[in-house]
C-alpha positions in Angstrom: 0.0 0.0 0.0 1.7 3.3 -1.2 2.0 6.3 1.5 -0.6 9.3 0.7 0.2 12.7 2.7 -3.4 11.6 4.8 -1.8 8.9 6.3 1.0 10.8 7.1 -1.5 13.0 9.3 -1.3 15.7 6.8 -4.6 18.0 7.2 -7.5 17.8 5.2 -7.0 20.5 3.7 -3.5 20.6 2.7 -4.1 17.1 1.4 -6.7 18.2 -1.1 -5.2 21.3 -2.2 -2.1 19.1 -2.8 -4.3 16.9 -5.1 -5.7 19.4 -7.0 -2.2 20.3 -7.9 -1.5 16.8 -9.2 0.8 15.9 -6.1 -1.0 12.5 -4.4 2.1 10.3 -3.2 5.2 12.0 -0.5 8.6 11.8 -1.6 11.0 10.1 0.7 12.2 12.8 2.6 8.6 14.3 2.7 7.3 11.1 4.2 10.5 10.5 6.4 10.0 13.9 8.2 6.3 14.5 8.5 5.8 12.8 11.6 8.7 14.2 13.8 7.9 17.6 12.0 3.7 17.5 12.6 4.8 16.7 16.2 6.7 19.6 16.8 10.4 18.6 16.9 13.2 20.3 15.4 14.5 18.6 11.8 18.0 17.9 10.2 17.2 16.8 7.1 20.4 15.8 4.5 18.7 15.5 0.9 19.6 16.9 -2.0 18.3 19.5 -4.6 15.3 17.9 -6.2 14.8 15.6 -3.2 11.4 17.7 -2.6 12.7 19.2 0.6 10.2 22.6 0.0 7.0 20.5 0.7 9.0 18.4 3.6 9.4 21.8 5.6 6.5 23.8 3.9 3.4 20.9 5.1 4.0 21.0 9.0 5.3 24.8 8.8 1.3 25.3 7.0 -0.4 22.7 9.3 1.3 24.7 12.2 1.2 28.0 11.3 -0.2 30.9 14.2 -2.5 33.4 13.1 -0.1 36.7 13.2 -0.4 38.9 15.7 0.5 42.6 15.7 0.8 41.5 12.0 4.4 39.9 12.7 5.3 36.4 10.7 5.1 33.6 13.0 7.2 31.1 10.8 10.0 32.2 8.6 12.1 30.5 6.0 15.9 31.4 5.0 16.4 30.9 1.1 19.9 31.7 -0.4 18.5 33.4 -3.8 15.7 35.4 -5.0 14.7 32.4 -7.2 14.1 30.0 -4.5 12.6 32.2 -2.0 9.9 33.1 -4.9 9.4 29.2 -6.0 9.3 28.6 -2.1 6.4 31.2 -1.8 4.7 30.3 -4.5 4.7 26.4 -3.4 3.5 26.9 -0.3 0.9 29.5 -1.5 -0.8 26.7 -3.7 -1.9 25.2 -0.4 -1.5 27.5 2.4 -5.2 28.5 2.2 -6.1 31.3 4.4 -2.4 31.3 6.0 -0.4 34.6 4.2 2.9 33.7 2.4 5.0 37.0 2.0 8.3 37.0 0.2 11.6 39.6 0.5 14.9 39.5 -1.0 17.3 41.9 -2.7 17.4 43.4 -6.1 14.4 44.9 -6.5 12.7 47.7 -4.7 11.4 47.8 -1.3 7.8 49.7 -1.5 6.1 46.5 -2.7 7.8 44.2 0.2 7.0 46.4 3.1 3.4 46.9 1.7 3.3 43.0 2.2 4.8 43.5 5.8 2.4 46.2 6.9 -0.7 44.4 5.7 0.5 41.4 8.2 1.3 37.6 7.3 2.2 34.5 9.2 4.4 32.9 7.1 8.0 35.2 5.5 10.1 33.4 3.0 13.2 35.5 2.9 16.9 36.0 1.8 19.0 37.0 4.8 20.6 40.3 3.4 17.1 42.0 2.4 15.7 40.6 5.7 18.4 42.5 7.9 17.8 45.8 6.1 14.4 45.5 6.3 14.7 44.6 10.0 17.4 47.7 10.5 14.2 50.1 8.6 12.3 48.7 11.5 9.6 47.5 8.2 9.7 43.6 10.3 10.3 41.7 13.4 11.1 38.5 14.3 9.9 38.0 18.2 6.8 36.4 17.2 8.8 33.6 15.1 7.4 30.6 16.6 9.0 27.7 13.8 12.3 28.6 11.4 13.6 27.1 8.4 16.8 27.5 7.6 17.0 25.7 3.9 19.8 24.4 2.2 22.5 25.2 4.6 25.3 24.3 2.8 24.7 26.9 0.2 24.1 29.6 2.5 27.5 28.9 4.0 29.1 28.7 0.9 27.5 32.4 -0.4 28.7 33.6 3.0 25.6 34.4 4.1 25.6 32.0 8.1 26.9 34.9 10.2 23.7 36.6 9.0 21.1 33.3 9.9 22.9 33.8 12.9 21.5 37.2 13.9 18.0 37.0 12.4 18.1 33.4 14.3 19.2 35.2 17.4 15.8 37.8 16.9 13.0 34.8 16.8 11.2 33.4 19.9 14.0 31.0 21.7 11.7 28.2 22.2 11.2 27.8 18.4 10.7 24.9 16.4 13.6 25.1 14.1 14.5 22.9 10.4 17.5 22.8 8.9 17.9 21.1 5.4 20.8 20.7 3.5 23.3 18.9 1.2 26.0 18.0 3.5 25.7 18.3 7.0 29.4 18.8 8.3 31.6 21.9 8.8 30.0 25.3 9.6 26.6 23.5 9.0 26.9 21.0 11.6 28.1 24.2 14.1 24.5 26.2 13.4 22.7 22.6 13.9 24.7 22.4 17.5 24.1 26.3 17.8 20.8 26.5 16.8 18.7 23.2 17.2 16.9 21.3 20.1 18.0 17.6 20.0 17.2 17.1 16.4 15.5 14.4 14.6 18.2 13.5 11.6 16.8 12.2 8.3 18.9 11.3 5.5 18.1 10.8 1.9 20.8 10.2 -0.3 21.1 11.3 -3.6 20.7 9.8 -6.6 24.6 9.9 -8.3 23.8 10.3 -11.8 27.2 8.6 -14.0 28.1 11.8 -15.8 30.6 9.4 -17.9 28.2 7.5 -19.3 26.9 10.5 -21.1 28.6 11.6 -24.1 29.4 15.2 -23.4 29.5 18.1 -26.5 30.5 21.9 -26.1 29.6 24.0 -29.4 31.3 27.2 -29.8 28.1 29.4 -31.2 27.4 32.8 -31.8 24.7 34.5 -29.7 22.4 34.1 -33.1 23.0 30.4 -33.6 21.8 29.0 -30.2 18.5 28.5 -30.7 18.9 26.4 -34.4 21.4 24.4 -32.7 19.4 23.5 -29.6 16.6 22.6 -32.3 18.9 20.2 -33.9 20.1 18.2 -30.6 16.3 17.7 -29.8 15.4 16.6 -33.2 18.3 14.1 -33.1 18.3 13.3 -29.5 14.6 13.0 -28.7 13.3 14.4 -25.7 15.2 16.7 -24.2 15.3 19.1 -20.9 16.7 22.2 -21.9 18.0 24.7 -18.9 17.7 28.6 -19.0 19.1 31.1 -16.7 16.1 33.3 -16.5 12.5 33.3 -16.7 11.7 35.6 -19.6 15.1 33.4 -21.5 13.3 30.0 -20.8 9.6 31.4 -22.1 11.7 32.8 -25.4 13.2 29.5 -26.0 9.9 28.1 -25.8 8.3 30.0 -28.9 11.0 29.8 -30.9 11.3 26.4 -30.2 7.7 26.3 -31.1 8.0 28.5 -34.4 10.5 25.9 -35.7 8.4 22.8 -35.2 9.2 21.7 -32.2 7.0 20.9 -29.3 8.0 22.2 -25.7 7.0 23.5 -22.6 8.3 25.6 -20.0 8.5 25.5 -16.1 10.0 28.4 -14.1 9.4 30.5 -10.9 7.2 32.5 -12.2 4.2 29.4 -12.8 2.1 28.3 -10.0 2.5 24.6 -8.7 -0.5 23.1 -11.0 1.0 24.7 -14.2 4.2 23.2 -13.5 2.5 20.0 -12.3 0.6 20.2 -16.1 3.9 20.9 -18.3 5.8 18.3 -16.4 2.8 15.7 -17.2 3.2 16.8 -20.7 6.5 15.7 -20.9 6.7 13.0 -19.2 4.2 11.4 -21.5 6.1 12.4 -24.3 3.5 14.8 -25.5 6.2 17.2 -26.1 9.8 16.8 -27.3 12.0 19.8 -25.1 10.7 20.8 -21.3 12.4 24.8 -20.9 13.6 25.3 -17.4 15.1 27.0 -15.3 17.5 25.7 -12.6 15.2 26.5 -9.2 12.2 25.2 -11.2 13.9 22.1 -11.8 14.5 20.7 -8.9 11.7 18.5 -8.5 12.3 16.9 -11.9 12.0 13.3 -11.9 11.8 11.6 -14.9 13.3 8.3 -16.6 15.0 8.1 -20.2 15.6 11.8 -20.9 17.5 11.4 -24.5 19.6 14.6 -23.8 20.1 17.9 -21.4 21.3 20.9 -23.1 22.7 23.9 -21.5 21.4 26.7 -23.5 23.1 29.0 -20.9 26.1 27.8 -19.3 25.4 26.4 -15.3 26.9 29.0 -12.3 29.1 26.2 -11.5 30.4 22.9 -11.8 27.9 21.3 -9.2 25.1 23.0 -11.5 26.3 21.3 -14.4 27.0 17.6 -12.9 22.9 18.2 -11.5 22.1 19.4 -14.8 24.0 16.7 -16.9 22.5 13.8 -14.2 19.1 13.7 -15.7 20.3 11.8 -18.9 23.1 9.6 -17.5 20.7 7.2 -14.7 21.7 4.1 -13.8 24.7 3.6 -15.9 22.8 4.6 -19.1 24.3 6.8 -21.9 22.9 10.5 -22.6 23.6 13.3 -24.6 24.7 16.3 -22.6 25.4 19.7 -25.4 26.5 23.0 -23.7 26.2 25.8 -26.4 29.0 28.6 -25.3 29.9 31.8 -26.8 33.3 32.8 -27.4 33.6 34.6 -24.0 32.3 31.9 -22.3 34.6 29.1 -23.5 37.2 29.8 -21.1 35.2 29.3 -18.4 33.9 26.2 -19.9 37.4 24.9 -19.7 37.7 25.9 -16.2 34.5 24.0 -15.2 35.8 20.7 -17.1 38.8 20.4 -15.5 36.9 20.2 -11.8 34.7 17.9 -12.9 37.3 15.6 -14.8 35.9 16.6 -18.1 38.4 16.5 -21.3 36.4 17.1 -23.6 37.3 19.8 -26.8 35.1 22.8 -27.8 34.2 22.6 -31.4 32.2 23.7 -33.9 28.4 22.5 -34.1 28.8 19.1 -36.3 25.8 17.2 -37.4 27.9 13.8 -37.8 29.0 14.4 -33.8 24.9 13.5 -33.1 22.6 10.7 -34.0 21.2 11.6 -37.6 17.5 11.1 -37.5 16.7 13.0 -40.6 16.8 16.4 -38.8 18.1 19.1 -40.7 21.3 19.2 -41.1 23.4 21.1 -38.3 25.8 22.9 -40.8 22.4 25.4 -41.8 23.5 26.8 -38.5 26.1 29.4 -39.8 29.5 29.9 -38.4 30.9 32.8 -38.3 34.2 33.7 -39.4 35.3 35.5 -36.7 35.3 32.5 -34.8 38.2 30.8 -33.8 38.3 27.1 -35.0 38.6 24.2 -32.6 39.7 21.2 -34.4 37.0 18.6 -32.9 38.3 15.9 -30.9 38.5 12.7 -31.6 36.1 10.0 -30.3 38.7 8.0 -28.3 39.6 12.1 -26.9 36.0 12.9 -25.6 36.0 9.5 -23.6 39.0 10.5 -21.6 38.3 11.5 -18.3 40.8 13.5 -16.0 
Protein backbone atom coordinates (compact mmCIF):
# COMPACT_ATOMS: atom_id res chain seq x y z
CA UNK A 1 0.00 0.00 0.00
CA UNK A 2 1.68 3.32 -1.23
CA UNK A 3 1.99 6.25 1.50
CA UNK A 4 -0.57 9.27 0.66
CA UNK A 5 0.16 12.72 2.75
CA UNK A 6 -3.41 11.60 4.76
CA UNK A 7 -1.76 8.93 6.30
CA UNK A 8 0.98 10.77 7.10
CA UNK A 9 -1.47 13.03 9.31
CA UNK A 10 -1.25 15.73 6.79
CA UNK A 11 -4.60 18.02 7.18
CA UNK A 12 -7.46 17.77 5.16
CA UNK A 13 -6.99 20.53 3.66
CA UNK A 14 -3.45 20.58 2.72
CA UNK A 15 -4.07 17.12 1.43
CA UNK A 16 -6.74 18.17 -1.06
CA UNK A 17 -5.20 21.26 -2.22
CA UNK A 18 -2.12 19.11 -2.85
CA UNK A 19 -4.28 16.94 -5.14
CA UNK A 20 -5.75 19.45 -7.00
CA UNK A 21 -2.22 20.34 -7.92
CA UNK A 22 -1.47 16.84 -9.19
CA UNK A 23 0.77 15.86 -6.11
CA UNK A 24 -1.02 12.49 -4.41
CA UNK A 25 2.07 10.29 -3.22
CA UNK A 26 5.21 12.02 -0.54
CA UNK A 27 8.61 11.82 -1.63
CA UNK A 28 11.00 10.12 0.67
CA UNK A 29 12.15 12.81 2.61
CA UNK A 30 8.58 14.34 2.66
CA UNK A 31 7.33 11.14 4.20
CA UNK A 32 10.46 10.55 6.43
CA UNK A 33 10.04 13.95 8.20
CA UNK A 34 6.29 14.53 8.55
CA UNK A 35 5.80 12.76 11.59
CA UNK A 36 8.68 14.17 13.78
CA UNK A 37 7.86 17.65 11.97
CA UNK A 38 3.71 17.53 12.56
CA UNK A 39 4.80 16.68 16.24
CA UNK A 40 6.72 19.58 16.77
CA UNK A 41 10.45 18.56 16.90
CA UNK A 42 13.16 20.26 15.44
CA UNK A 43 14.46 18.58 11.81
CA UNK A 44 17.96 17.90 10.22
CA UNK A 45 17.21 16.76 7.13
CA UNK A 46 20.37 15.79 4.45
CA UNK A 47 18.66 15.54 0.93
CA UNK A 48 19.58 16.87 -2.02
CA UNK A 49 18.30 19.50 -4.63
CA UNK A 50 15.28 17.91 -6.22
CA UNK A 51 14.79 15.58 -3.16
CA UNK A 52 11.37 17.66 -2.63
CA UNK A 53 12.66 19.19 0.58
CA UNK A 54 10.17 22.58 0.05
CA UNK A 55 7.02 20.53 0.67
CA UNK A 56 9.03 18.41 3.62
CA UNK A 57 9.44 21.76 5.58
CA UNK A 58 6.53 23.76 3.92
CA UNK A 59 3.43 20.94 5.12
CA UNK A 60 4.00 20.97 8.99
CA UNK A 61 5.30 24.83 8.80
CA UNK A 62 1.32 25.29 7.01
CA UNK A 63 -0.39 22.71 9.31
CA UNK A 64 1.30 24.65 12.21
CA UNK A 65 1.22 28.01 11.25
CA UNK A 66 -0.25 30.88 14.15
CA UNK A 67 -2.48 33.41 13.13
CA UNK A 68 -0.09 36.69 13.18
CA UNK A 69 -0.44 38.93 15.74
CA UNK A 70 0.48 42.65 15.67
CA UNK A 71 0.78 41.46 11.98
CA UNK A 72 4.35 39.94 12.67
CA UNK A 73 5.28 36.39 10.73
CA UNK A 74 5.15 33.55 13.03
CA UNK A 75 7.21 31.13 10.79
CA UNK A 76 10.01 32.17 8.56
CA UNK A 77 12.06 30.52 6.00
CA UNK A 78 15.94 31.37 5.04
CA UNK A 79 16.41 30.85 1.13
CA UNK A 80 19.93 31.73 -0.37
CA UNK A 81 18.55 33.44 -3.83
CA UNK A 82 15.65 35.41 -5.02
CA UNK A 83 14.66 32.42 -7.20
CA UNK A 84 14.11 29.99 -4.55
CA UNK A 85 12.57 32.24 -2.01
CA UNK A 86 9.89 33.13 -4.94
CA UNK A 87 9.42 29.25 -6.03
CA UNK A 88 9.26 28.55 -2.09
CA UNK A 89 6.42 31.17 -1.76
CA UNK A 90 4.74 30.33 -4.45
CA UNK A 91 4.75 26.37 -3.37
CA UNK A 92 3.49 26.94 -0.25
CA UNK A 93 0.89 29.52 -1.51
CA UNK A 94 -0.78 26.65 -3.67
CA UNK A 95 -1.91 25.16 -0.43
CA UNK A 96 -1.50 27.51 2.36
CA UNK A 97 -5.24 28.50 2.17
CA UNK A 98 -6.13 31.28 4.42
CA UNK A 99 -2.40 31.28 5.99
CA UNK A 100 -0.42 34.61 4.15
CA UNK A 101 2.94 33.73 2.41
CA UNK A 102 4.95 36.97 2.01
CA UNK A 103 8.28 37.05 0.15
CA UNK A 104 11.57 39.63 0.46
CA UNK A 105 14.91 39.46 -1.04
CA UNK A 106 17.32 41.92 -2.70
CA UNK A 107 17.42 43.36 -6.12
CA UNK A 108 14.41 44.87 -6.48
CA UNK A 109 12.66 47.69 -4.74
CA UNK A 110 11.41 47.81 -1.31
CA UNK A 111 7.78 49.66 -1.48
CA UNK A 112 6.12 46.52 -2.71
CA UNK A 113 7.81 44.15 0.16
CA UNK A 114 6.96 46.42 3.12
CA UNK A 115 3.41 46.92 1.66
CA UNK A 116 3.27 43.01 2.24
CA UNK A 117 4.80 43.50 5.84
CA UNK A 118 2.39 46.24 6.88
CA UNK A 119 -0.67 44.43 5.73
CA UNK A 120 0.50 41.40 8.22
CA UNK A 121 1.26 37.56 7.35
CA UNK A 122 2.18 34.49 9.20
CA UNK A 123 4.37 32.89 7.13
CA UNK A 124 7.98 35.16 5.54
CA UNK A 125 10.06 33.39 2.96
CA UNK A 126 13.22 35.50 2.89
CA UNK A 127 16.85 35.97 1.78
CA UNK A 128 19.02 37.03 4.77
CA UNK A 129 20.65 40.33 3.45
CA UNK A 130 17.14 41.97 2.37
CA UNK A 131 15.74 40.55 5.66
CA UNK A 132 18.36 42.46 7.88
CA UNK A 133 17.76 45.80 6.14
CA UNK A 134 14.44 45.53 6.32
CA UNK A 135 14.70 44.56 10.00
CA UNK A 136 17.40 47.71 10.49
CA UNK A 137 14.23 50.09 8.59
CA UNK A 138 12.26 48.68 11.50
CA UNK A 139 9.62 47.49 8.23
CA UNK A 140 9.69 43.62 10.26
CA UNK A 141 10.26 41.71 13.44
CA UNK A 142 11.14 38.45 14.32
CA UNK A 143 9.86 37.99 18.17
CA UNK A 144 6.84 36.41 17.20
CA UNK A 145 8.85 33.64 15.09
CA UNK A 146 7.42 30.64 16.56
CA UNK A 147 8.96 27.74 13.77
CA UNK A 148 12.35 28.59 11.36
CA UNK A 149 13.59 27.13 8.42
CA UNK A 150 16.84 27.51 7.64
CA UNK A 151 17.02 25.69 3.86
CA UNK A 152 19.85 24.43 2.22
CA UNK A 153 22.50 25.23 4.59
CA UNK A 154 25.31 24.27 2.81
CA UNK A 155 24.67 26.86 0.22
CA UNK A 156 24.10 29.55 2.48
CA UNK A 157 27.49 28.93 4.02
CA UNK A 158 29.13 28.71 0.91
CA UNK A 159 27.46 32.42 -0.42
CA UNK A 160 28.66 33.62 3.03
CA UNK A 161 25.55 34.37 4.12
CA UNK A 162 25.59 31.96 8.09
CA UNK A 163 26.85 34.93 10.24
CA UNK A 164 23.72 36.61 9.03
CA UNK A 165 21.06 33.34 9.90
CA UNK A 166 22.93 33.77 12.87
CA UNK A 167 21.51 37.21 13.92
CA UNK A 168 18.04 36.96 12.40
CA UNK A 169 18.05 33.45 14.30
CA UNK A 170 19.16 35.20 17.36
CA UNK A 171 15.76 37.79 16.93
CA UNK A 172 13.01 34.80 16.81
CA UNK A 173 11.22 33.37 19.92
CA UNK A 174 13.97 31.03 21.72
CA UNK A 175 11.73 28.20 22.15
CA UNK A 176 11.16 27.84 18.39
CA UNK A 177 10.71 24.87 16.44
CA UNK A 178 13.65 25.07 14.05
CA UNK A 179 14.51 22.93 10.38
CA UNK A 180 17.53 22.76 8.86
CA UNK A 181 17.94 21.13 5.36
CA UNK A 182 20.76 20.67 3.53
CA UNK A 183 23.26 18.93 1.19
CA UNK A 184 25.96 18.04 3.46
CA UNK A 185 25.73 18.30 7.00
CA UNK A 186 29.45 18.84 8.31
CA UNK A 187 31.65 21.91 8.77
CA UNK A 188 29.96 25.27 9.61
CA UNK A 189 26.64 23.51 8.96
CA UNK A 190 26.90 20.97 11.57
CA UNK A 191 28.06 24.17 14.11
CA UNK A 192 24.45 26.19 13.42
CA UNK A 193 22.73 22.62 13.94
CA UNK A 194 24.74 22.36 17.47
CA UNK A 195 24.13 26.30 17.78
CA UNK A 196 20.81 26.53 16.79
CA UNK A 197 18.73 23.21 17.16
CA UNK A 198 16.88 21.31 20.13
CA UNK A 199 18.01 17.59 19.99
CA UNK A 200 17.16 17.13 16.44
CA UNK A 201 15.55 14.45 14.58
CA UNK A 202 18.18 13.46 11.56
CA UNK A 203 16.79 12.19 8.34
CA UNK A 204 18.88 11.26 5.47
CA UNK A 205 18.12 10.82 1.92
CA UNK A 206 20.79 10.22 -0.29
CA UNK A 207 21.13 11.28 -3.64
CA UNK A 208 20.67 9.83 -6.63
CA UNK A 209 24.56 9.92 -8.29
CA UNK A 210 23.82 10.27 -11.80
CA UNK A 211 27.17 8.58 -13.95
CA UNK A 212 28.08 11.75 -15.82
CA UNK A 213 30.57 9.41 -17.89
CA UNK A 214 28.19 7.48 -19.25
CA UNK A 215 26.86 10.52 -21.07
CA UNK A 216 28.64 11.59 -24.12
CA UNK A 217 29.40 15.17 -23.35
CA UNK A 218 29.50 18.11 -26.45
CA UNK A 219 30.46 21.86 -26.11
CA UNK A 220 29.58 23.98 -29.43
CA UNK A 221 31.25 27.20 -29.82
CA UNK A 222 28.14 29.36 -31.16
CA UNK A 223 27.42 32.82 -31.77
CA UNK A 224 24.65 34.48 -29.66
CA UNK A 225 22.41 34.10 -33.08
CA UNK A 226 22.97 30.36 -33.59
CA UNK A 227 21.83 29.00 -30.16
CA UNK A 228 18.47 28.52 -30.72
CA UNK A 229 18.93 26.38 -34.39
CA UNK A 230 21.36 24.44 -32.67
CA UNK A 231 19.39 23.49 -29.58
CA UNK A 232 16.61 22.59 -32.32
CA UNK A 233 18.95 20.23 -33.88
CA UNK A 234 20.07 18.21 -30.55
CA UNK A 235 16.26 17.65 -29.75
CA UNK A 236 15.42 16.61 -33.18
CA UNK A 237 18.27 14.11 -33.11
CA UNK A 238 18.35 13.27 -29.52
CA UNK A 239 14.56 13.00 -28.71
CA UNK A 240 13.28 14.40 -25.69
CA UNK A 241 15.20 16.73 -24.17
CA UNK A 242 15.34 19.05 -20.88
CA UNK A 243 16.67 22.24 -21.93
CA UNK A 244 18.00 24.69 -18.93
CA UNK A 245 17.72 28.61 -18.97
CA UNK A 246 19.14 31.13 -16.74
CA UNK A 247 16.13 33.27 -16.53
CA UNK A 248 12.49 33.32 -16.70
CA UNK A 249 11.75 35.60 -19.59
CA UNK A 250 15.10 33.36 -21.49
CA UNK A 251 13.28 30.01 -20.75
CA UNK A 252 9.65 31.41 -22.11
CA UNK A 253 11.66 32.84 -25.37
CA UNK A 254 13.21 29.49 -26.03
CA UNK A 255 9.93 28.08 -25.77
CA UNK A 256 8.32 30.04 -28.85
CA UNK A 257 11.03 29.76 -30.93
CA UNK A 258 11.29 26.39 -30.19
CA UNK A 259 7.70 26.30 -31.08
CA UNK A 260 8.01 28.50 -34.42
CA UNK A 261 10.49 25.87 -35.68
CA UNK A 262 8.36 22.80 -35.21
CA UNK A 263 9.17 21.71 -32.24
CA UNK A 264 6.97 20.94 -29.27
CA UNK A 265 7.99 22.24 -25.75
CA UNK A 266 7.03 23.48 -22.61
CA UNK A 267 8.34 25.61 -20.03
CA UNK A 268 8.53 25.54 -16.09
CA UNK A 269 10.04 28.37 -14.10
CA UNK A 270 9.37 30.48 -10.89
CA UNK A 271 7.25 32.46 -12.18
CA UNK A 272 4.25 29.40 -12.81
CA UNK A 273 2.10 28.28 -10.04
CA UNK A 274 2.47 24.59 -8.73
CA UNK A 275 -0.54 23.10 -11.00
CA UNK A 276 1.02 24.68 -14.25
CA UNK A 277 4.24 23.18 -13.45
CA UNK A 278 2.53 20.00 -12.31
CA UNK A 279 0.57 20.24 -16.09
CA UNK A 280 3.90 20.93 -18.33
CA UNK A 281 5.81 18.26 -16.41
CA UNK A 282 2.83 15.66 -17.19
CA UNK A 283 3.19 16.82 -20.68
CA UNK A 284 6.50 15.66 -20.94
CA UNK A 285 6.69 13.03 -19.22
CA UNK A 286 4.15 11.36 -21.47
CA UNK A 287 6.06 12.39 -24.30
CA UNK A 288 3.48 14.80 -25.46
CA UNK A 289 6.16 17.22 -26.10
CA UNK A 290 9.83 16.81 -27.25
CA UNK A 291 11.99 19.83 -25.11
CA UNK A 292 10.72 20.83 -21.33
CA UNK A 293 12.41 24.78 -20.86
CA UNK A 294 13.56 25.34 -17.38
CA UNK A 295 15.11 27.04 -15.35
CA UNK A 296 17.48 25.69 -12.60
CA UNK A 297 15.21 26.51 -9.20
CA UNK A 298 12.25 25.24 -11.23
CA UNK A 299 13.90 22.08 -11.85
CA UNK A 300 14.50 20.72 -8.91
CA UNK A 301 11.66 18.47 -8.49
CA UNK A 302 12.31 16.90 -11.85
CA UNK A 303 11.96 13.30 -11.87
CA UNK A 304 11.84 11.62 -14.90
CA UNK A 305 13.29 8.27 -16.58
CA UNK A 306 14.96 8.06 -20.17
CA UNK A 307 15.65 11.76 -20.85
CA UNK A 308 17.47 11.37 -24.53
CA UNK A 309 19.63 14.57 -23.83
CA UNK A 310 20.05 17.88 -21.42
CA UNK A 311 21.32 20.90 -23.06
CA UNK A 312 22.75 23.89 -21.52
CA UNK A 313 21.39 26.72 -23.49
CA UNK A 314 23.09 29.04 -20.88
CA UNK A 315 26.12 27.81 -19.25
CA UNK A 316 25.40 26.39 -15.26
CA UNK A 317 26.91 28.96 -12.35
CA UNK A 318 29.11 26.20 -11.47
CA UNK A 319 30.41 22.91 -11.84
CA UNK A 320 27.90 21.32 -9.22
CA UNK A 321 25.12 22.98 -11.51
CA UNK A 322 26.29 21.28 -14.38
CA UNK A 323 26.97 17.63 -12.92
CA UNK A 324 22.90 18.24 -11.53
CA UNK A 325 22.05 19.43 -14.77
CA UNK A 326 23.96 16.73 -16.88
CA UNK A 327 22.49 13.79 -14.21
CA UNK A 328 19.07 13.72 -15.73
CA UNK A 329 20.26 11.76 -18.91
CA UNK A 330 23.14 9.64 -17.54
CA UNK A 331 20.74 7.21 -14.68
CA UNK A 332 21.73 4.14 -13.77
CA UNK A 333 24.70 3.62 -15.93
CA UNK A 334 22.82 4.63 -19.06
CA UNK A 335 24.27 6.82 -21.95
CA UNK A 336 22.94 10.50 -22.61
CA UNK A 337 23.57 13.28 -24.58
CA UNK A 338 24.68 16.31 -22.55
CA UNK A 339 25.38 19.70 -25.40
CA UNK A 340 26.46 22.98 -23.69
CA UNK A 341 26.16 25.82 -26.35
CA UNK A 342 28.98 28.65 -25.25
CA UNK A 343 29.88 31.75 -26.85
CA UNK A 344 33.29 32.83 -27.44
CA UNK A 345 33.58 34.56 -23.96
CA UNK A 346 32.27 31.92 -22.33
CA UNK A 347 34.58 29.09 -23.51
CA UNK A 348 37.16 29.78 -21.09
CA UNK A 349 35.25 29.28 -18.40
CA UNK A 350 33.88 26.20 -19.88
CA UNK A 351 37.39 24.92 -19.66
CA UNK A 352 37.74 25.91 -16.16
CA UNK A 353 34.45 23.96 -15.25
CA UNK A 354 35.78 20.70 -17.11
CA UNK A 355 38.78 20.40 -15.48
CA UNK A 356 36.85 20.18 -11.83
CA UNK A 357 34.74 17.89 -12.88
CA UNK A 358 37.31 15.65 -14.83
CA UNK A 359 35.93 16.56 -18.13
CA UNK A 360 38.40 16.50 -21.26
CA UNK A 361 36.36 17.10 -23.64
CA UNK A 362 37.33 19.80 -26.80
CA UNK A 363 35.11 22.84 -27.75
CA UNK A 364 34.19 22.61 -31.40
CA UNK A 365 32.16 23.69 -33.90
CA UNK A 366 28.37 22.46 -34.06
CA UNK A 367 28.84 19.07 -36.34
CA UNK A 368 25.83 17.22 -37.40
CA UNK A 369 27.92 13.81 -37.78
CA UNK A 370 28.96 14.44 -33.81
CA UNK A 371 24.93 13.52 -33.09
CA UNK A 372 22.58 10.67 -34.04
CA UNK A 373 21.16 11.56 -37.65
CA UNK A 374 17.51 11.12 -37.46
CA UNK A 375 16.65 12.95 -40.59
CA UNK A 376 16.81 16.35 -38.77
CA UNK A 377 18.13 19.13 -40.71
CA UNK A 378 21.30 19.22 -41.14
CA UNK A 379 23.43 21.14 -38.27
CA UNK A 380 25.76 22.92 -40.80
CA UNK A 381 22.40 25.43 -41.77
CA UNK A 382 23.53 26.78 -38.46
CA UNK A 383 26.07 29.39 -39.79
CA UNK A 384 29.54 29.92 -38.38
CA UNK A 385 30.93 32.80 -38.34
CA UNK A 386 34.21 33.74 -39.43
CA UNK A 387 35.27 35.54 -36.69
CA UNK A 388 35.35 32.48 -34.78
CA UNK A 389 38.21 30.82 -33.82
CA UNK A 390 38.28 27.05 -35.02
CA UNK A 391 38.60 24.17 -32.64
CA UNK A 392 39.67 21.17 -34.40
CA UNK A 393 37.00 18.61 -32.88
CA UNK A 394 38.29 15.94 -30.92
CA UNK A 395 38.47 12.66 -31.58
CA UNK A 396 36.12 9.96 -30.32
CA UNK A 397 38.67 7.99 -28.26
CA UNK A 398 39.55 12.05 -26.86
CA UNK A 399 35.98 12.91 -25.63
CA UNK A 400 36.03 9.54 -23.56
CA UNK A 401 39.04 10.52 -21.57
CA UNK A 402 38.35 11.55 -18.31
CA UNK A 403 40.82 13.47 -15.99
Amino acid sequence: MSTTFARLGVPASISRALQRGGIHEPFEIQAAVMADALAGRDICGRAPTGSGKTLAFGIPLVANAVKARSKRPTALVLSPTRELAEQIATDLRSFAGEVRVGVVYGGVGYDRQRKQLRDGLEVLVACPGRLEDLLAQGAVRLQDVQLAVIDEADRLSDMGFLPAVRRLLDQTAPDRQTFLFSATLDGDVKTLTRDYQNRPVTHTVDAETPDVVAADHRFWQVNQAERVAACARVIKAAGQTIVFCRTRHGSDRLTRQLSQRGISAAVIHGGHAQDRRTRALRQFTAGRVQALVATDVAARGIHVEDVASVVHFDPPEDHKTYLHRSGRTARAGRGGLVVSLLQPEQMGEARRMQRRIGLNEAITLPDAGDLPDQGAPDVASVRTSSKLAMVAPASRGSRRRRR
